[in-house]
C-alpha positions as CSV (number, residue, x, y, z in Angstrom):
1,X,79.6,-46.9,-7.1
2,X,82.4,-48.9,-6.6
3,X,85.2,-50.5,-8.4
4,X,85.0,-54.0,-9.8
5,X,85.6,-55.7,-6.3
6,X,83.9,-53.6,-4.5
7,X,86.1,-50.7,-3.5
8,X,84.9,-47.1,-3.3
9,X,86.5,-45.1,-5.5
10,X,86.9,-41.3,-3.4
11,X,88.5,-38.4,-5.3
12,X,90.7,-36.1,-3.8
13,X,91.1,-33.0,-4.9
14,X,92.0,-28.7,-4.3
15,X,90.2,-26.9,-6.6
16,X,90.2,-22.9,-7.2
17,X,87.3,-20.7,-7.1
18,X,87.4,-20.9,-11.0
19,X,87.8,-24.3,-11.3
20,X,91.6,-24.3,-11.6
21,X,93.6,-27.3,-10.5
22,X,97.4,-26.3,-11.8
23,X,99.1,-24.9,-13.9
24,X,102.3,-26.1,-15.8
25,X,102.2,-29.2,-14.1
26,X,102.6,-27.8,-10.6
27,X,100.5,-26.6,-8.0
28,X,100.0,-22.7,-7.9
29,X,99.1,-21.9,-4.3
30,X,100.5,-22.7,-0.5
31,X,98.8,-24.3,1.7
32,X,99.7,-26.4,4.1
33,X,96.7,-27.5,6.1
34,X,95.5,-29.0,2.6
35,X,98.9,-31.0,2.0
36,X,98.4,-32.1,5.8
37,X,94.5,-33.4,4.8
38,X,95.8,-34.5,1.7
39,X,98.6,-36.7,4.1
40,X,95.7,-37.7,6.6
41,X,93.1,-39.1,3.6
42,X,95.9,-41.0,1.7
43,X,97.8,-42.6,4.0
44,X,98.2,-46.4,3.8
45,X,95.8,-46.4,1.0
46,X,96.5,-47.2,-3.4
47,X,96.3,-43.5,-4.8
48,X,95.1,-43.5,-8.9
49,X,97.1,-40.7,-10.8
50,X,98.0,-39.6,-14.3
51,X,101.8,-39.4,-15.2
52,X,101.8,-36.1,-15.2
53,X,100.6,-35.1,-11.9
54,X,103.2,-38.0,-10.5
55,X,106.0,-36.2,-11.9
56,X,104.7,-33.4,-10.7
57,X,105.4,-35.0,-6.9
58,X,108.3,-36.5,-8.4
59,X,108.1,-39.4,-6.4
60,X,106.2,-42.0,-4.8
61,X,104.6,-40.8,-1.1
62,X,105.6,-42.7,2.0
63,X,103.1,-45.2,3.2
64,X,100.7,-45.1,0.4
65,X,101.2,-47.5,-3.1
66,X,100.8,-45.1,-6.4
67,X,99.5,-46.4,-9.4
68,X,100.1,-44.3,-12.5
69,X,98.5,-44.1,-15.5
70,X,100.1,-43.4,-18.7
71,X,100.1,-44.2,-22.3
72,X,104.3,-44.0,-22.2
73,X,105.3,-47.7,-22.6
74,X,108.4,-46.7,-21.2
75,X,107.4,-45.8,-17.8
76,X,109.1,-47.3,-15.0
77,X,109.6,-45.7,-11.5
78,X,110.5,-48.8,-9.1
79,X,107.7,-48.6,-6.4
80,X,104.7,-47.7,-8.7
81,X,102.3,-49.5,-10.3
82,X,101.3,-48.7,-14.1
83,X,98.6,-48.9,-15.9
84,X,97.4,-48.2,-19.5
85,X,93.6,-47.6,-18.7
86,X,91.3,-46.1,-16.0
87,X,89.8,-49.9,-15.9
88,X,93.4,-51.6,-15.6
89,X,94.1,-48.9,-12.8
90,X,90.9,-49.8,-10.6
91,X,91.6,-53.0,-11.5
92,X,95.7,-52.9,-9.9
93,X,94.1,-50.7,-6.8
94,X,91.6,-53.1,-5.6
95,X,94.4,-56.0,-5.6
96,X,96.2,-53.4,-4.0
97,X,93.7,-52.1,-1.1
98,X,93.1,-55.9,-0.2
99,X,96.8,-56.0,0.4
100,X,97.4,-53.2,2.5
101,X,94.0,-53.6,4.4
102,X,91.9,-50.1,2.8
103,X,88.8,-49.4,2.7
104,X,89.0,-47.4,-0.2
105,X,90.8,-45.7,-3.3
106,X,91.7,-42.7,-3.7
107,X,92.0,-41.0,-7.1
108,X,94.6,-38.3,-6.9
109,X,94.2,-36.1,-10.5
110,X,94.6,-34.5,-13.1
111,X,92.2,-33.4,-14.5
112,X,91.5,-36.1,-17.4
113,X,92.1,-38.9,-14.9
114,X,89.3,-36.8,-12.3
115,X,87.1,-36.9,-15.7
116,X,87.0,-40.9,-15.6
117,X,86.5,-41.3,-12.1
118,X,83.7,-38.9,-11.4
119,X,81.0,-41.1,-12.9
120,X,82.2,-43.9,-10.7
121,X,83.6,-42.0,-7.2
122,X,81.5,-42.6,-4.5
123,X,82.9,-39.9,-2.1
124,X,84.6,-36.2,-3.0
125,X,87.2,-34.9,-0.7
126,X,87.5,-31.5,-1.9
127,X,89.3,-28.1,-1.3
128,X,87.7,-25.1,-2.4
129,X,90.6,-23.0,-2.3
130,X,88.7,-19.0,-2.6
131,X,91.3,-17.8,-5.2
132,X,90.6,-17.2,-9.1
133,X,94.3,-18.3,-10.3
134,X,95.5,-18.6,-13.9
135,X,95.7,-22.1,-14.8
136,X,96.2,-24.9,-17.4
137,X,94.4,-27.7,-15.8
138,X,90.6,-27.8,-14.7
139,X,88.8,-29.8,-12.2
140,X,85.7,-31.2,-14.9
141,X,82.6,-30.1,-14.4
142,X,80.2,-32.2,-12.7
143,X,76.7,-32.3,-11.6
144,X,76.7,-31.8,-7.4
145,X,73.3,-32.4,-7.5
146,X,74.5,-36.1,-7.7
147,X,76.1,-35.7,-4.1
148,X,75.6,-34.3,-1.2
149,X,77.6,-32.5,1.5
150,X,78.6,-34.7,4.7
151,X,81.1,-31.7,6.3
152,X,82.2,-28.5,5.4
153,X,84.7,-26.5,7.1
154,X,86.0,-22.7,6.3
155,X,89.4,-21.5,6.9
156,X,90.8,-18.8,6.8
157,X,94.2,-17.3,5.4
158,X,96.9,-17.3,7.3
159,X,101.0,-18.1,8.1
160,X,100.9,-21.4,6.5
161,X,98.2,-21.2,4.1
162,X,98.3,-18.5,1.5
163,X,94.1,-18.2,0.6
164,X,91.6,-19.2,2.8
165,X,89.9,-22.5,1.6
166,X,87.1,-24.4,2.6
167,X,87.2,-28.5,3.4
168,X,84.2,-30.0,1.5
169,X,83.1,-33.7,2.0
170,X,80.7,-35.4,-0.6
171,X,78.9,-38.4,-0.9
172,X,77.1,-39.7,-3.7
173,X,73.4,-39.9,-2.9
């Protein structure tokens, strides 16, 4: 699927081994070659995210445009884009990606804005991240069946990432 102008919709996203996402609005593990893949998939592309997981990166990334969604009607950060609804969002990001040349859109979390996006996202750039941490925010369940994998890549623990993870592409079949 694609948004109303055409642009895929691909959701990015680490995920524990129970399904974990965050807790207290922050990320609860280190790892660096994810941040770096997270850099490499974003760059120079509009990036869909709720308020809360903006504030939990406190401020808008280099060389990408953010558009956050929030019901606050007093939300104002100067270099983002707001939007009340999933639809006004998708709408904001495809005037957006024409702009600044992208193929695609990239839906950045939490978990209720990954919950809207999943019926609609055509790719999933995930990170299994092999660790069973406490946590306050989920990645939804959805049906992989509904995708399939077009790379997957293991890593293992190490200096600059505390778990070993695994890289998993999907596409929607």
């Amino acid at each position: 699927m694609t948004t109303e102008t055409g642009f895929p919709l691909t959701i990015v996203a680490a995920i524990a081994d129970n399904g974990v996402i965050g807790d207290d609005n922050r990320l609860i593990w280190r790892l660096r070659s994810d941040l770096r893949r997270f850099k490499e998939i974003t760059l120079g592309k509009p990036m869909i995210m709720g308020r809360k997981t903006f504030d939990s990166i406190g401020r808008p990334l280099p060389g990408r445009r953010t558009i956050v969604m929030t019901r606050d009607p007093d939300f104002a950060v100067d270099g983002v884009d707001v939007a009340r609804s999933f639809d006004a969002a998708c709408l904001r990001a495809d005037a957006v990606a024409q702009e600044m040349g992208a193929r695609e859109i990239i839906v950045a979390g939490g978990s209720q804005i990954y919950a809207q996006a999943l019926p609609a996202a055509q790719t999933l750039r995930l990170t299994r991240v092999h660790a069973m941490p406490d946590g306050d925010a989920h990645f939804p369940d959805f049906d992989s069946t509904q995708f399939r994998i077009i790379a997957e890549s293991g890593h293992g623990a190490g200096p600059d990432d505390e778990f070993a993870f695994t890289f998993i592409d999907m596409e929607r079949c």
